[in-house]
Structure formats: C-alpha cells, structure tokens
N, C-alpha and C positions, 0 to 999 in steps of 0.2 A: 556499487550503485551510488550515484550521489543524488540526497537528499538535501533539500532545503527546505526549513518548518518559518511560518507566519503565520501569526494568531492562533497557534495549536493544530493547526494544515499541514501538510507535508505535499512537498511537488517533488517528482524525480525529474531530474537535469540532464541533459542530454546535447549534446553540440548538432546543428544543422548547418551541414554541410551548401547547402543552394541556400540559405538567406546568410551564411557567413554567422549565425547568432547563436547562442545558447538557446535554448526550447527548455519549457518549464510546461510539467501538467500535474494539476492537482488533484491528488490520489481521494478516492472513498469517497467522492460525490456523487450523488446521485444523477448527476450531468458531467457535461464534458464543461472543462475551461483550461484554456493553455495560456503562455505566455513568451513573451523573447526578450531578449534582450544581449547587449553589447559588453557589458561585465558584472559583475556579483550584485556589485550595487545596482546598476539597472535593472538588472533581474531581479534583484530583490522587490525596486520599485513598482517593477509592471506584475509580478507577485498579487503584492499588495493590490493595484489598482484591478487585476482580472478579477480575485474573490470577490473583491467590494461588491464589483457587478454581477456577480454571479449572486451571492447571497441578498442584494436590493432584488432580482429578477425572480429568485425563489422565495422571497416575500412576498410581493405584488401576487404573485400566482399561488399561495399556499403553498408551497413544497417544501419538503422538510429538504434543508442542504445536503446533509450526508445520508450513506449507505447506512443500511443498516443491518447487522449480522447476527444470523442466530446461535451461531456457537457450533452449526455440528457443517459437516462437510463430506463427501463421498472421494475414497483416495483406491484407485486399481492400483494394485500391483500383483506382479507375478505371483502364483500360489508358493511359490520355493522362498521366496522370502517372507511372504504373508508371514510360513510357517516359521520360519528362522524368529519373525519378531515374535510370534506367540510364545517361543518355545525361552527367548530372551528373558522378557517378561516373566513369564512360571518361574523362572532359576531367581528373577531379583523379588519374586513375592509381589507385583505388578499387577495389574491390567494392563493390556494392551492401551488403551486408549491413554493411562497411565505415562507407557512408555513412550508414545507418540508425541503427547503432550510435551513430554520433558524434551523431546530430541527437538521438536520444532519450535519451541520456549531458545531452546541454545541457536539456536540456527539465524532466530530474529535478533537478537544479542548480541550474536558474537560481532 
C-alpha cells in the first residue's frame, strides 16, 4: 500500500487509470476529500491544498475533522480457528484479546 502523510494525515495513493493521474484519499475523516495529481510533488501539493479545504469546511460547520475510534471492534471468524487462537493464547499465558492485539500491532508495522 502506498501511503503519503501531510500534517500528521495519511492518504493512500492509488494510480487512475481514465484521468492518467495519481488519486490520493485521506484516510480517518470524518468525510470524504480526495486529490490528483501528475507527480509526487503535485500530489503532494493538491494534498496539501484538499485538507486545507476540508478542515476550513469542517470549521465553518463545527465538525470535528477526524474519525473517531473506540478501541473495541467485532471480528467473525470460523469457530476452528476462534479455537486454535484461544487455545494459542492458554499455551503463551495470554488473553485472547492479548494475542489479537499483538498479531495486529505486527501486521500495522511490519
């Protein structure tokens, strides 16, 4: 995945095929804002210029800019692995949520 960060923002970068341009969309807003551009540098530019506008629009209107997260999240999976993790967990002296934690901590990192 490519990521580009501006003012503590993060956009994932993407090529578009029908404008010929890079696509840029800023991640954990509480709206949408996208951007394009022609190379790093202009994407960097129009970057810059989408927030601006995005966070003046979410002033003028009270909106807090970002998402915001409470920490717990609902994940299915198959009961045969449920079990496999529960059973992972008991062997390293764990919680589950423990074990989840850690795998998904490596996963954002790696």
């Amino acid at each position: 995945m490519n990521l580009m960060n501006v003012d503590g923002y993060h956009a994932k970068i993407g090529y578009d095929e029908e404008t010929d341009q890079f696509r840029g969309e800023i991640l954990g807003l509480s709206g949408g804002a996208n951007f394009y551009g022609s190379s790093p540098e202009e994407l960097r530019q129009e970057f810059k210029k989408s927030l601006d506008v995005f966070l003046e629009v979410c002033k003028e209107q009270g909106i807090e800019p970002r998402r915001h997260y409470s920490g717990k999240f609902n994940l299915r999976i198959p009961p045969e692995l449920h079990e496999q993790l529960v059973m992972t967990a008991e062997a390293q002296g764990k919680s589950l949520n423990s074990l989840a934690q850690e795998a998904l901590q490596r996963s954002v990192t790696a």
